[in-house]
C-alpha positions in Angstrom: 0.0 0.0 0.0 2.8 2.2 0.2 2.6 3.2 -3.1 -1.1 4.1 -3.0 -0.5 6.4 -0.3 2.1 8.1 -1.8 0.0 9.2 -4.5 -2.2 10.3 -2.2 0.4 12.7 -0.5 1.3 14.0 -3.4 -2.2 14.7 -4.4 -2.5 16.8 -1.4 0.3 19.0 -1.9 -0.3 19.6 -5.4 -3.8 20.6 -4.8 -2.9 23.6 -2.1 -0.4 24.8 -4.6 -2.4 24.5 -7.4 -5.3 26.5 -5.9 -2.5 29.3 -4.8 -1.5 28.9 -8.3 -5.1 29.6 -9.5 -5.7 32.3 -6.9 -2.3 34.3 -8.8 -4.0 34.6 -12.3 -7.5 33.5 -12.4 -8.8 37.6 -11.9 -6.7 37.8 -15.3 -7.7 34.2 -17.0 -10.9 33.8 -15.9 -12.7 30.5 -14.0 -13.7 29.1 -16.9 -10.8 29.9 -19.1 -8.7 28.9 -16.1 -10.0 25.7 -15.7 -10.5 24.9 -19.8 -6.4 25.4 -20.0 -6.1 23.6 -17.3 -7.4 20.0 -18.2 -6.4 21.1 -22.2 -2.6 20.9 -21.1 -3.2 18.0 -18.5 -4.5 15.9 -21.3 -1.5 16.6 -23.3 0.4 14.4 -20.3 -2.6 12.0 -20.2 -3.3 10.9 -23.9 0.3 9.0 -24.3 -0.2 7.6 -20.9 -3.6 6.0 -22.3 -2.5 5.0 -25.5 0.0 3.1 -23.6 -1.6 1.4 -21.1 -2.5 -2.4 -21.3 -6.0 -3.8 -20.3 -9.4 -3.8 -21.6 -10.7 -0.3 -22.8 -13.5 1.3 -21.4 -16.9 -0.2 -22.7 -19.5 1.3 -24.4 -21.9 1.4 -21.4 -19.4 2.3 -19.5 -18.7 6.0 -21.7 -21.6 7.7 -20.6 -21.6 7.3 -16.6 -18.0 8.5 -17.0 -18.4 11.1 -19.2 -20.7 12.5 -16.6 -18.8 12.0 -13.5 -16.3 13.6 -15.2 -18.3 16.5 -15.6 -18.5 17.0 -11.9 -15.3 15.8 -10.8 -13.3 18.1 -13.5 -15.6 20.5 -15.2 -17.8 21.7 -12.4 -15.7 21.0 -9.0 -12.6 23.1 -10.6 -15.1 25.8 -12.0 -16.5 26.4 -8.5 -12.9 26.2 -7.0 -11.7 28.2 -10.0 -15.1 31.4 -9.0 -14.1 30.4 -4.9 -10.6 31.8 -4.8 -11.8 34.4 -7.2 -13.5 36.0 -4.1 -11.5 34.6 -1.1 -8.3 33.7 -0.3 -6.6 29.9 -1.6 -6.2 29.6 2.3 -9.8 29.5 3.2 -10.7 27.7 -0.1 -8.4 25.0 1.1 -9.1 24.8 4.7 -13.1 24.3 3.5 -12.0 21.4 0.3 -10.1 19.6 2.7 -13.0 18.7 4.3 -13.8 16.2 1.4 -13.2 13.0 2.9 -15.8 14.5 6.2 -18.0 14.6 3.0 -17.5 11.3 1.1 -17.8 9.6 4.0 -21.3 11.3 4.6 -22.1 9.9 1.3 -21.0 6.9 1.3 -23.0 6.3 4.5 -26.2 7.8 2.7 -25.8 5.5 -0.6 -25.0 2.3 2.4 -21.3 2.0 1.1 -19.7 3.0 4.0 -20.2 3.1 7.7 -19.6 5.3 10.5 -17.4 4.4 13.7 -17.2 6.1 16.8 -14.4 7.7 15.9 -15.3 9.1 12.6 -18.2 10.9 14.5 -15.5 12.4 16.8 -13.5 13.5 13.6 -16.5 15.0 11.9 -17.8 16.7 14.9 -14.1 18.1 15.2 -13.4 18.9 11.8 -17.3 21.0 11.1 -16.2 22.5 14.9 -12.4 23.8 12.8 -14.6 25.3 9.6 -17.1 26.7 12.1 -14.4 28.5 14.2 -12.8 29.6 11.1 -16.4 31.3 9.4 -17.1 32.7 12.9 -13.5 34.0 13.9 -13.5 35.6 10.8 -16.8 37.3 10.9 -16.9 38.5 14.2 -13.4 40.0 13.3 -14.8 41.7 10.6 -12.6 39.8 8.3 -15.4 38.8 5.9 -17.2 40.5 2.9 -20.1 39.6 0.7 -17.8 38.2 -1.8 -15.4 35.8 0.8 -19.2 34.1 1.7 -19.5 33.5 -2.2 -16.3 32.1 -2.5 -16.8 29.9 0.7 -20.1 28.8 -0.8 -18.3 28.1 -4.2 -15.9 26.0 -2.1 -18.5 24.1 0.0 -20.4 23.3 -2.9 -17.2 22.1 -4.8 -16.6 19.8 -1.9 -19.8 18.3 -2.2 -19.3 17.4 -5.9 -15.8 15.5 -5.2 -17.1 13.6 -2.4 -20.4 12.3 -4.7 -17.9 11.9 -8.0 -15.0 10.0 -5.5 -17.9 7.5 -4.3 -18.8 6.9 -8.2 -15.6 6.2 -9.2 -14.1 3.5 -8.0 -15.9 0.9 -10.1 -15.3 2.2 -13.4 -11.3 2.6 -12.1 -11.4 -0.9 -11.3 -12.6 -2.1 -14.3 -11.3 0.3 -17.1 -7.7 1.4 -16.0 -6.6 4.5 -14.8 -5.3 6.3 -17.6 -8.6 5.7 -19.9 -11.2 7.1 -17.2 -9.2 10.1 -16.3 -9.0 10.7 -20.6 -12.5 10.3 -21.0 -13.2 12.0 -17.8 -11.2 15.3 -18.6 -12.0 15.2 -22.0 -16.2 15.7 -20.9 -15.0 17.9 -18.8 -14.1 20.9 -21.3 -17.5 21.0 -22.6 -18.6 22.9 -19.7 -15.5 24.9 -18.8 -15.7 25.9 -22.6 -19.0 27.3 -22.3 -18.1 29.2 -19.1 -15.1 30.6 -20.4 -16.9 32.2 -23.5 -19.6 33.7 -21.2 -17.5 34.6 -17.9 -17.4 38.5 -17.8 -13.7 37.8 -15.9 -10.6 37.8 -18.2 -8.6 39.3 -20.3 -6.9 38.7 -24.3 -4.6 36.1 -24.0 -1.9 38.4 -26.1 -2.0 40.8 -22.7 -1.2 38.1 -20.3 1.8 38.8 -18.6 5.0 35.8 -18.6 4.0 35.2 -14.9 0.7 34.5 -15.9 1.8 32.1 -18.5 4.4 29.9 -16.4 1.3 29.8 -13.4 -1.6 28.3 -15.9 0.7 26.4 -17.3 2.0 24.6 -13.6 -1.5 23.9 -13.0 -2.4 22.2 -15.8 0.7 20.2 -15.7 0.7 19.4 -12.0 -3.0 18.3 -12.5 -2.4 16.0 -15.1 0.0 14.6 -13.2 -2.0 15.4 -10.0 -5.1 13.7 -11.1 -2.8 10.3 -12.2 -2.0 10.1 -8.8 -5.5 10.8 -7.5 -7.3 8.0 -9.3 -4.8 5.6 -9.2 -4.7 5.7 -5.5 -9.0 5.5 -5.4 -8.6 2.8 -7.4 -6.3 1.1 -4.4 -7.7 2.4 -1.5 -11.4 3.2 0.1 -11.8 7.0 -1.0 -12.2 8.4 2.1 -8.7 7.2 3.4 -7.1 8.5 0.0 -9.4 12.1 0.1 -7.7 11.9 4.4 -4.6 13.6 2.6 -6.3 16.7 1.0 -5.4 17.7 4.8 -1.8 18.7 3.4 -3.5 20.7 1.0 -4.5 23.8 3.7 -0.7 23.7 5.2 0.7 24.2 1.8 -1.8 27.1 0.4 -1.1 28.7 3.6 2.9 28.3 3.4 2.6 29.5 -0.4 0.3 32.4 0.0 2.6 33.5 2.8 5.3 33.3 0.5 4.2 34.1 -2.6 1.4 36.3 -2.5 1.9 38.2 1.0 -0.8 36.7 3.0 -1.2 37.1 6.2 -2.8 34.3 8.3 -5.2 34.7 10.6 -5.7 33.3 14.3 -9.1 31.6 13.3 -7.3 30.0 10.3 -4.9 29.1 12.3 -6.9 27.5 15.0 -9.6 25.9 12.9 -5.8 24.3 10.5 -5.2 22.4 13.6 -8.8 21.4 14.0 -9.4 20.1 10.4 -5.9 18.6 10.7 -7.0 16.6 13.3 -10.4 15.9 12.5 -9.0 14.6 8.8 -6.4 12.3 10.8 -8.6 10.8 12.8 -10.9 10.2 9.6 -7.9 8.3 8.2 -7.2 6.4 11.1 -11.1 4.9 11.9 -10.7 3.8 8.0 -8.8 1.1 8.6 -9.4 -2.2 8.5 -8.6 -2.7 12.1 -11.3 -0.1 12.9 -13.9 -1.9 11.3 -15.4 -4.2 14.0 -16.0 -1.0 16.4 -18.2 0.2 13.1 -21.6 1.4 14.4 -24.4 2.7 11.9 -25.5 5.8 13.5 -29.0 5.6 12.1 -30.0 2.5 13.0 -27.4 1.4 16.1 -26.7 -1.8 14.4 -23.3 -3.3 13.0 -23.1 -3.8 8.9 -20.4 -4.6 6.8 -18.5 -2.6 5.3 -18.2 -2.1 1.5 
């Protein structure tokens, strides 16, 4: 499993710097422009990858359900990431997507795939505590506008897409390959992003972008190709709640790269409510595995099940 994890890790980080990446140039690219470059260039990395790869391709019945879960899990998720650090900061954005695997395993519980241990509840009750001090810190300090509560929304609602599209996955992983979802995936995915980017009001000529701007859109589209390899393989090896556990690295690096790189100055709440997501996303990690699973208790009904 070590490899599995690995990708997982990296996943993490490249997500917090991607984000800061996004949050650099997206007020000159656009959300929708943004994100359309961004899966354009990662294809470029995954298309050999695809074409090389051995196994079964993906079957007909199989294209549509991906096609669509695509859709979410690259089109939509990265627009509303894409509009969230458009109005906040990539710190906040973070802190709130690293909730994800709070999320998935909300879902998997609701669609019966997964069940909820003791433990979980404690990291769930302390991970919503870390977003709640962070949203209240901040507003009683007079630290949020109109538009931060837009891009937190963005950001909430871009969690909720990745923990429905990870759940989905996993089968279609499993029985197609890697390589060949994530190509069909990403490729669905610029249907959408193209029609945002033509209609955003956000933007401006390509010919004006500055050579900063270029090197940025093009790191994230190259880190997500790569990124995104990573990702899937390691859902297709692991329960995705253990593997979205690692999205908590993804806060600590937005917040060590917006200090750096952009000038940002954390705040105590952000800091406080780091620690408590951090923890919260650990113990999610840890009541994951296998060891855990006899302690499992179905919070709905008080009775033991298996898990999936």
């Amino acid at each position: 499993m070590r490899l599995p994890l690995a990708a997982a890790i990296v996943t993490g980080l490249q997500v917090g710097a991607a984000l800061v990446a996004s949050e650099a140039v997206v007020a000159e690219v656009g959300a929708g422009r943004l994100g359309f470059l961004r899966y354009a260039i990662a294809l470029a990395i995954l298309v050999p990858v695809a074409a090389l790869s051995s196994g079964a391709p993906v079957a007909r019945r199989d294209l549509l359900p991906v096609a669509l879960i695509g859709m979410g899990q690259f089109g939509v998720l990265v627009a509303l990431l894409n509009v969230a650090v458009l109005h906040t900061g990539s710190p906040r954005v973070s802190l709130v997507f690293a909730t994800l695997p709070i999320v998935t395993l909300a879902v998997g519980w609701g669609l019966g795939a997964a069940r909820v241990t003791r433990l979980a509840l404690w990291s769930i009750t302390l991970s919503v505590v870390g977003v709640a001090f962070l949203l209240a810190g901040d507003a009683l300090g007079g630290r949020m506008s109109v538009s931060d509560w837009i891009g937190l929304g963005c950001a909430g609602l871009a969690t909720l897409t990745g923990a429905i599209c990870s759940s989905l996955y996993r089968p279609y992983l499993q029985r197609c390959g890697v390589a060949r979802v994530s190509v069909i995936a990403m490729s669905a995915s610029l249907l959408p992003l193209g029609l945002m980017g033509l209609i955003e009001p956000h933007g401006v000529a390509v010919a004006d972008w500055t050579a900063r701007t270029v090197a940025l859109v093009g790191f994230v589209g190259l880190s997500s190709g790569f990124g995104f390899l990573f990702w899937l393989y390691a859902l297709s090896q692991l329960p995705a709640a253990v593997v979205t556990a690692f999205l908590a690295l993804s806060p600590v690096t937005a917040v060590i790269l917006s200090v750096v790189f952009l000038g940002t100055v954390p705040s105590a709440s952000l800091a406080v409510a780091l620690v408590l997501v951090m923890g919260g996303l650990g113990a999610t990690a840890f009541a994951q595995r296998p060891g855990k699973e006899a302690a499992a208790v179905v919070v709905a009904t008080g009775t033991n099940r298996p898990a999936s």
